[in-house]
C-alpha positions in Angstrom: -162.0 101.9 -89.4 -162.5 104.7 -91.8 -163.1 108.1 -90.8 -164.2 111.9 -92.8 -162.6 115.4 -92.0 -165.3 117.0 -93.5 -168.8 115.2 -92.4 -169.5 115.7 -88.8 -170.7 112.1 -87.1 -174.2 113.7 -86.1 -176.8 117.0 -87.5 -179.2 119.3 -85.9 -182.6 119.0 -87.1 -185.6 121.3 -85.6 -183.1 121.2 -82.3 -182.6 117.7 -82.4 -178.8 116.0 -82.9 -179.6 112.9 -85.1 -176.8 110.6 -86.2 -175.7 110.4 -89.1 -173.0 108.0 -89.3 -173.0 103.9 -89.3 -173.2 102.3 -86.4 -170.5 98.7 -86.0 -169.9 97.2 -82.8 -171.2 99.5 -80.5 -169.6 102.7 -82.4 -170.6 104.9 -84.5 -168.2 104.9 -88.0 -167.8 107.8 -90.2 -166.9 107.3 -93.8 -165.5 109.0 -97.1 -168.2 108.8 -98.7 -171.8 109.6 -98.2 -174.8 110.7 -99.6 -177.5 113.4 -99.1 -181.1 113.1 -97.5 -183.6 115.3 -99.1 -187.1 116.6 -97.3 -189.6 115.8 -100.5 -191.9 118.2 -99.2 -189.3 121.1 -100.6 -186.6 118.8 -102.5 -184.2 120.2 -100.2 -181.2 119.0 -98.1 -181.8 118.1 -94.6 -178.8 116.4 -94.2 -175.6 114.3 -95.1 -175.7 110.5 -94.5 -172.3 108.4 -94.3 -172.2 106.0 -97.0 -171.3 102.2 -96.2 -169.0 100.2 -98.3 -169.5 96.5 -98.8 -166.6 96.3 -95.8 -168.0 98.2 -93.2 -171.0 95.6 -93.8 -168.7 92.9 -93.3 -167.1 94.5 -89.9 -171.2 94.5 -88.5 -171.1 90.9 -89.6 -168.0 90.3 -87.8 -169.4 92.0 -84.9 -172.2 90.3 -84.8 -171.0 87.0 -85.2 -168.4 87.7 -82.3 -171.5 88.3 -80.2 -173.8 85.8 -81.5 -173.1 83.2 -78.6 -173.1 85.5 -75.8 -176.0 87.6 -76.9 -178.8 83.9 -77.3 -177.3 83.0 -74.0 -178.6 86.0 -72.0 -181.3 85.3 -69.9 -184.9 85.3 -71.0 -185.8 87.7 -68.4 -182.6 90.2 -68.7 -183.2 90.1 -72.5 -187.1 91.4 -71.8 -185.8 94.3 -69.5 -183.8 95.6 -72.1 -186.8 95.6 -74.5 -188.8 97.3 -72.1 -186.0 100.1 -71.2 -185.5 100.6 -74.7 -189.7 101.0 -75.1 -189.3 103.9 -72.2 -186.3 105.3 -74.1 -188.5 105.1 -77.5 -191.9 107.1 -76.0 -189.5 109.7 -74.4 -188.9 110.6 -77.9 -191.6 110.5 -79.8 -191.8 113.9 -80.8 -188.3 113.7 -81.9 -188.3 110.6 -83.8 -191.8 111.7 -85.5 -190.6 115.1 -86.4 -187.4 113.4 -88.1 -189.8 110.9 -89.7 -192.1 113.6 -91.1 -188.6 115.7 -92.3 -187.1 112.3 -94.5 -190.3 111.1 -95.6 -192.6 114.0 -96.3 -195.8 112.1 -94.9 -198.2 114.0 -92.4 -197.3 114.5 -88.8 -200.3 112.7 -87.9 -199.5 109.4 -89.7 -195.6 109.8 -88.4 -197.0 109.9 -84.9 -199.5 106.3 -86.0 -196.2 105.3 -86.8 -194.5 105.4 -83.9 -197.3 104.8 -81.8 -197.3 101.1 -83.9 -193.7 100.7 -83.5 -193.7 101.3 -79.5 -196.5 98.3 -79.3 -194.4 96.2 -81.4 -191.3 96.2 -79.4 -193.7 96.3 -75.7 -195.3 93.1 -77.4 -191.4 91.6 -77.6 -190.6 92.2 -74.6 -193.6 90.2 -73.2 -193.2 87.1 -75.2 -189.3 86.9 -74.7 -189.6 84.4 -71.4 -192.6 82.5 -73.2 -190.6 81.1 -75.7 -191.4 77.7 -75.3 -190.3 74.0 -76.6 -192.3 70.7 -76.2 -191.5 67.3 -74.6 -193.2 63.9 -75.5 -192.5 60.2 -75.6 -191.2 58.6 -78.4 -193.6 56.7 -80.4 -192.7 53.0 -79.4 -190.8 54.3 -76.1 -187.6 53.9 -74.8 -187.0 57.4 -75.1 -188.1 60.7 -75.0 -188.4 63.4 -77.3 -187.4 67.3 -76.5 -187.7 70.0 -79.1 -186.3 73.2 -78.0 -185.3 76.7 -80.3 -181.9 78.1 -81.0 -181.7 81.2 -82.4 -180.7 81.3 -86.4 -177.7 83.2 -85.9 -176.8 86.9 -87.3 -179.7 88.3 -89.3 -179.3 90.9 -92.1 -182.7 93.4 -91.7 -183.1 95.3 -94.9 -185.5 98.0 -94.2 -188.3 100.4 -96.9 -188.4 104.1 -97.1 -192.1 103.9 -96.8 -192.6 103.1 -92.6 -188.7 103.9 -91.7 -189.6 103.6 -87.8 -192.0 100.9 -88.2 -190.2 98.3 -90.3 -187.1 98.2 -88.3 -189.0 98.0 -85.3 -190.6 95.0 -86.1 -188.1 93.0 -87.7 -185.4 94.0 -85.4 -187.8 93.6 -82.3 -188.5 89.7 -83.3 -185.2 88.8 -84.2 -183.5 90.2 -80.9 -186.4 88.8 -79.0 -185.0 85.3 -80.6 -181.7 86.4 -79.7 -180.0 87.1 -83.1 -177.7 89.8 -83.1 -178.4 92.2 -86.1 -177.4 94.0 -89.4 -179.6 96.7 -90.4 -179.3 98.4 -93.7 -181.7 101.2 -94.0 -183.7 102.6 -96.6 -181.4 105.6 -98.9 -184.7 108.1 -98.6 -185.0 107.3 -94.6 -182.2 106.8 -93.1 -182.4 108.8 -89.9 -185.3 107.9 -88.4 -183.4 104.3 -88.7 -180.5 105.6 -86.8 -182.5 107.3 -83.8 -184.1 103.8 -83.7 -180.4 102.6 -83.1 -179.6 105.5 -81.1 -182.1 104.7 -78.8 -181.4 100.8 -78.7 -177.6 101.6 -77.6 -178.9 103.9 -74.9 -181.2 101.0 -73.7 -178.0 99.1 -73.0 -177.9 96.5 -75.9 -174.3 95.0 -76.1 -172.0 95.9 -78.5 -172.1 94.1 -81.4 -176.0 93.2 -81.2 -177.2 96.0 -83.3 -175.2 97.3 -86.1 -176.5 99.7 -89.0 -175.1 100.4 -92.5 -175.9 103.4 -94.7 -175.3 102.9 -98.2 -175.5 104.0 -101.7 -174.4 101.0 -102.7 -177.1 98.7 -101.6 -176.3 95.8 -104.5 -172.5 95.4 -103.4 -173.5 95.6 -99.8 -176.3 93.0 -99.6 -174.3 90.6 -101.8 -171.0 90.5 -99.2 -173.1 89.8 -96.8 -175.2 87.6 -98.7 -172.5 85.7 -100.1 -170.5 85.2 -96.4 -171.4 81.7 -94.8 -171.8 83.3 -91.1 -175.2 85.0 -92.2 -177.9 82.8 -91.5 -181.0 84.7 -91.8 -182.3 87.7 -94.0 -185.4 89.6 -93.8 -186.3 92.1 -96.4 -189.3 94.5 -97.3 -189.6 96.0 -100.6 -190.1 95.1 -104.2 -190.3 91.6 -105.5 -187.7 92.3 -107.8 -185.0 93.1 -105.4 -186.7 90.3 -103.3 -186.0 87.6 -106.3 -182.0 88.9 -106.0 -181.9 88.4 -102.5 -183.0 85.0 -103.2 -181.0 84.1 -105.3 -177.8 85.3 -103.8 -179.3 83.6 -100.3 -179.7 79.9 -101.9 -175.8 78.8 -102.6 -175.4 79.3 -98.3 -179.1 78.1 -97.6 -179.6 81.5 -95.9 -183.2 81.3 -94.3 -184.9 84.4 -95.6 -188.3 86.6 -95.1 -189.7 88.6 -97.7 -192.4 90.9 -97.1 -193.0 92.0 -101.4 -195.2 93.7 -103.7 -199.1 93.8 -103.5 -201.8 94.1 -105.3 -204.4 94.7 -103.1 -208.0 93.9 -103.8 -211.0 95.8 -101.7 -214.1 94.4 -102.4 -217.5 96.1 -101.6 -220.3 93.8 -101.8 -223.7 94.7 -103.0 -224.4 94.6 -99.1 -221.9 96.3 -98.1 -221.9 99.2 -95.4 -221.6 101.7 -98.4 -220.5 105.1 -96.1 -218.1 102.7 -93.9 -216.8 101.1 -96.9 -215.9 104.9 -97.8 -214.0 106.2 -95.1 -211.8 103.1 -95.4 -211.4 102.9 -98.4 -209.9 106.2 -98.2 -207.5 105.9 -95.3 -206.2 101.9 -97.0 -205.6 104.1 -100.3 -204.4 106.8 -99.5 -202.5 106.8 -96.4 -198.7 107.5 -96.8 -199.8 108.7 -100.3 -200.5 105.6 -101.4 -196.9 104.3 -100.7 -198.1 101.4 -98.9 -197.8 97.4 -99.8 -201.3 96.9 -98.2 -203.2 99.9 -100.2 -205.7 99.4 -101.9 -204.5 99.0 -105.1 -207.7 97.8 -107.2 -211.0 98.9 -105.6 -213.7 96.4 -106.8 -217.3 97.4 -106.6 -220.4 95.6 -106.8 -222.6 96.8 -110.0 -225.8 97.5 -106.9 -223.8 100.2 -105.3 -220.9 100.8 -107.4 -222.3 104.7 -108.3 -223.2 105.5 -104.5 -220.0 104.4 -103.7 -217.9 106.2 -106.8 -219.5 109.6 -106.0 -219.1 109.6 -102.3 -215.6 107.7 -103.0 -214.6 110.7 -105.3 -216.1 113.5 -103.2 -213.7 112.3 -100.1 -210.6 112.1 -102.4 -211.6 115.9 -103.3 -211.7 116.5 -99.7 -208.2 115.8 -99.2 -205.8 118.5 -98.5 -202.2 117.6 -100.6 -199.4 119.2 -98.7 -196.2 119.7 -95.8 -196.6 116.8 -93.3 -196.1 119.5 -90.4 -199.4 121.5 -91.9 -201.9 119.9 -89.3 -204.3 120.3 -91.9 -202.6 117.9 -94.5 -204.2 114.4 -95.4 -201.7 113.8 -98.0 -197.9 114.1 -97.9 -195.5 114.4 -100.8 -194.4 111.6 -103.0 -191.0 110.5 -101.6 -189.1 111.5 -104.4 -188.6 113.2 -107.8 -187.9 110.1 -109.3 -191.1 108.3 -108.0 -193.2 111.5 -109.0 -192.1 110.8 -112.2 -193.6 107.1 -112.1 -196.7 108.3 -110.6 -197.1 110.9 -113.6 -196.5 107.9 -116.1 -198.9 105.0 -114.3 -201.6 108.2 -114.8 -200.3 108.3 -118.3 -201.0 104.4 -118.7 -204.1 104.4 -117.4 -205.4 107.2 -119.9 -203.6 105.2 -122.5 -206.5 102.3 -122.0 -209.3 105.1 -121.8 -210.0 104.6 -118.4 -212.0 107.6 -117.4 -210.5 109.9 -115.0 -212.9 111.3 -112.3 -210.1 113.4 -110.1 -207.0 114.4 -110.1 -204.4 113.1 -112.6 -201.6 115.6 -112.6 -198.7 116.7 -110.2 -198.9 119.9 -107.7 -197.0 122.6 -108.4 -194.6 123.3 -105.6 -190.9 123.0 -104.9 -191.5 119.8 -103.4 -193.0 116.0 -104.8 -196.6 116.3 -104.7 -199.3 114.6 -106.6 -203.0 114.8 -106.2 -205.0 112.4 -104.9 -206.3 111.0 -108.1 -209.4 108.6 -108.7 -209.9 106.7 -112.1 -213.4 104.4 -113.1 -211.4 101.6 -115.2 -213.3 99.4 -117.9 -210.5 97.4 -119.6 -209.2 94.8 -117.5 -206.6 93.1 -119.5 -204.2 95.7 -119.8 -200.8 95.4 -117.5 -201.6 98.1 -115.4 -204.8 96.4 -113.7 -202.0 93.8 -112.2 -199.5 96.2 -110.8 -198.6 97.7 -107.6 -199.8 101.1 -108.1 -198.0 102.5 -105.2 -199.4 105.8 -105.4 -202.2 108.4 -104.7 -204.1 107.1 -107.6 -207.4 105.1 -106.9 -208.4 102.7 -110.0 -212.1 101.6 -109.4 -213.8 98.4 -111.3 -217.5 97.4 -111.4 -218.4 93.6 -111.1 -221.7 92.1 -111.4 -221.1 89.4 -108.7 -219.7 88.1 -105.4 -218.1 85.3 -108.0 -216.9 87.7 -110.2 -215.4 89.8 -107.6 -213.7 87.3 -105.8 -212.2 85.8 -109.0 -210.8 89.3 -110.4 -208.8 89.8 -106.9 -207.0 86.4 -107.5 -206.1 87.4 -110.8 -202.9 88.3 -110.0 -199.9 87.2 -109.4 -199.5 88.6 -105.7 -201.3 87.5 -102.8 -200.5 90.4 -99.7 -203.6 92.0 -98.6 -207.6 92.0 -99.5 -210.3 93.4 -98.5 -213.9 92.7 -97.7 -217.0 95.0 -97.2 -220.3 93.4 -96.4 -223.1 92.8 -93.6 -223.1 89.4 -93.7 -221.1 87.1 -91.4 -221.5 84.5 -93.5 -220.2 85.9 -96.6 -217.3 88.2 -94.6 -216.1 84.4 -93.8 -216.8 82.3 -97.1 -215.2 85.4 -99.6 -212.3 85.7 -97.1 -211.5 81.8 -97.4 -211.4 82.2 -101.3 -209.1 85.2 -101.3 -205.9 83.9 -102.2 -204.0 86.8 -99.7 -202.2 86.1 -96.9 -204.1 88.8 -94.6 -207.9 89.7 -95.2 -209.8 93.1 -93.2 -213.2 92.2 -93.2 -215.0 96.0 -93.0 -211.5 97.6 -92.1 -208.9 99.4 -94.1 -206.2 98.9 -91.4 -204.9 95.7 -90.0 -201.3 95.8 -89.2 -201.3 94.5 -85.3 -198.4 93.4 -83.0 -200.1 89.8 -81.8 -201.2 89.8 -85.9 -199.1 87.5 -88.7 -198.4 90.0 -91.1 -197.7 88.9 -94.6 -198.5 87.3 -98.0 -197.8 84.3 -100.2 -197.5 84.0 -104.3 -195.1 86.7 -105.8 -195.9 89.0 -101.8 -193.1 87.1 -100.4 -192.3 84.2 -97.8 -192.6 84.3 -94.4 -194.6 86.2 -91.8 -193.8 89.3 -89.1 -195.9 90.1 -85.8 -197.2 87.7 -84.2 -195.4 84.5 -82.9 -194.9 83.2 -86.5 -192.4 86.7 -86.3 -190.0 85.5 -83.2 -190.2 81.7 -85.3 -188.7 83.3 -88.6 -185.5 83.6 -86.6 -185.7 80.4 -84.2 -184.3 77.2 -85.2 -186.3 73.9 -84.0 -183.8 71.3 -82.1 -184.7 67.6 -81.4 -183.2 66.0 -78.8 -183.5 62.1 -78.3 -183.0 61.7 -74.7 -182.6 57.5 -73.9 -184.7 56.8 -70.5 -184.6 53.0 -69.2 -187.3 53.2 -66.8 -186.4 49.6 -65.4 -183.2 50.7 -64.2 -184.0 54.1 -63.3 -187.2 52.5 -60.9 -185.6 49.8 -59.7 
């Protein structure tokens, strides 16, 4: 076990003592090293994080394949109470963990409290489906003996969380793979880490055994993953963030057959009929692009209009963006947060830069705030040219790229032209049509007149280059479940005899 003399194991934020070191086996581990935490509303320090090494990441593994056996034992029922004292331990803190979550990730107090109210519902909906996990029974095809499929659980699970929904991704990963009964590795997000550890916090308080939950802070995220990747008692990862890193994880995961969820990239299509509810079509528009700043998978990243209504739709589209106040998540009259760092305001200033470069006309916005912190305004653009790179990409962003299409044909075949497949979206009157374009989308999740569809009982997740697997849901508790067949001989002569 390593230890600091300098870095205190905790820090006091707006009155609240937050963690701030790793947490192995039921304790929380200081380190040498670590790594600084910046509010990107100001740029400046909140706080000190304890930095990981690729060791400390195999100790959690050890830990939690120590506890893998006890911890998938534990009764259906005693597993479900801990979910639901650890969901009364979570809403006893909301304000906390929100005003931490607005601190590390800049983004409005009003979204940070949607967050956790998300979050809560995710790990209540756990807890109610943990005795319901169910297996099947059947005869064999030409008799003689029956068949039983049961679930195991997959065994330790490496959970590699985003910046972008610090409370809400560990939440839901971790909630479906402990549900399964898979102890857990979390390695959380550099830009986010303490809303990750309060998370924790509140999971030891709950009375989770040692060893079930284990977090790792790290600046180095390559050497970490790949130890554990590379160690043969890992049997499951699930990761959220870029496909790029996604592709790695892959990679490193198929020499051990590690099982693996990927929740990547998107490209997200919203599509507004000539039918379409033009004023609803709007307002959600708004909230799908711009929430978070636009640092969402499931934006809206290419809003495609039909030609009937595409200028109602621009100029009430671009008055609304207007309307949106850019600044400190703890002003109650901000709509739009910072951009979570200097470094990714920097790549918002260039994708503006790229999208003037293929004279795509700029309607608002287009340039960074001045102000100590990472701000960028909300920024619209009417885009003609669709051949250019920057019409495929995840924008991830403030910046709203609009395209005109003289059909339903047209419009569907534009959203598929890419090579994810996350989120779409669909704006029209007509039930038929809601039904028939959402069948042709080639996304994994389609809102039909909604800008919002992340749900607890909901699959969540794409297919193509937007990743494998799914999370909510059941399909969430069967990414970390096993299948087992048992043949089970019966002679029913002798046994009725």
């Amino acid at each position: 076990m390593t230890s600091s003399t300098t870095l205190p194991d905790s820090v006091t934020l707006h009155g609240y003592t937050v963690p701030t070191a790793l947490y192995i086996e039921g304790q929380w581990r200081t380190t040498e090293d670590s790594f600084t935490v910046e509010n990107p509303a100001t740029g400046e320090e909140i706080a000190r994080v304890h930095s990981g090494s690729a060791q400390d990441a195999l100790d959690a593994l050890d830990a939690a394949d120590r506890v893998q056996r006890s911890w998938r034992s534990v009764a259906p029922r005693d597993r479900a109470d801990l979910f639901r004292r650890a969901h009364a331990a979570l809403l006893s803190r909301s304000d906390e963990i929100t005003t931490v979550m607005t601190l590390e990730s800049g983004k409005p107090l009003t979204e940070s409290r949607g967050e956790f109210a998300l979050s809560a519902d995710f790990f209540l909906w756990y807890a109610e489906q943990i005795a319901h996990l169910h297996g099947t029974y059947a005869p064999a095809s030409r008799g003689g003996y029956r068949i039983v499929t049961t679930h195991q659980p997959v065994g330790p699970a490496l959970l590699i969380t985003p910046w972008n929904f610090p409370l809400l991704m560990i939440a839901r990963k971790a909630g479906a793979a402990l549900a399964a009964g898979c102890p857990v590795i979390v390695k959380s997000a550099r830009e986010t880490p303490l809303t990750c550890a309060l998370f924790v916090r509140v999971l030891e308080e709950a009375g989770f055994p040692a060893g079930v939950v284990n977090l790792v802070h790290t600046t180095s995220s390559s050497s970490v993953s790949e130890a554990v990747m590379t160690d043969r008692r890992l049997r499951k990862v699930s990761f959220t963030g870029s496909t790029g890193v996604g592709s790695t994880l892959l990679r490193q995961a198929a020499p051990g057959i590690v099982n693996a969820s990927m929740e990547l990239g998107g490209d997200g299509p919203f599509l507004v009929l000539d039918d379409a509810d033009v004023d609803l079509a709007v307002e959600q528009a708004i909230i799908c692009k711009f929430r978070n700043a636009g640092q969402a998978c499931v934006a809206a990243n290419r809003i495609i209009v039909h030609k009937s209504v595409a200028d109602e739709f621009t100029a009430k589209f671009v008055a609304a963006a207007r309307a949106l106040k850019v600044g400190d998540g703890f002003d109650p009259e901000t709509d739009i947060g910072p951009i979570i760092s200097e470094r990714q305001l920097d790549t918002v200033t260039r994708l503006v830069e790229q999208l003037r470069e293929i004279d795509a006309e700029l309607l608002t916005g287009g340039s960074p705030v001045e102000s100590t912190g990472y701000f960028f305004e909300p920024t619209v653009f009417a885009v003609r040219d669709r051949t250019s790179a920057v019409c495929n990409q995840e924008l991830f962003a403030p910046i709203a790229t609009i395209y005109t299409v003289g059909s339903t044909a047209e419009a569907i075949e534009f959203a598929n032209d890419t090579t994810y497949g996350l989120a779409a979206y669909v704006f029209t009157r007509d039930l038929s049509r809601a039904v028939a374009v959402s069948e042709h989308l080639d996304f994994g999740m389609v809102g039909v007149n909604r800008g919002i569809i992340a749900d607890p009982a909901a699959s969540f997740g794409g297919i193509k280059a937007s990743g494998l697997g799914r999370e909510g849901g059941h399909d969430a508790i069967n990414e970390f479940l096993e299948p087992k067949y048992l043949a089970i001989t019966v002679d029913e002569k002798e046994a009725l005899a």
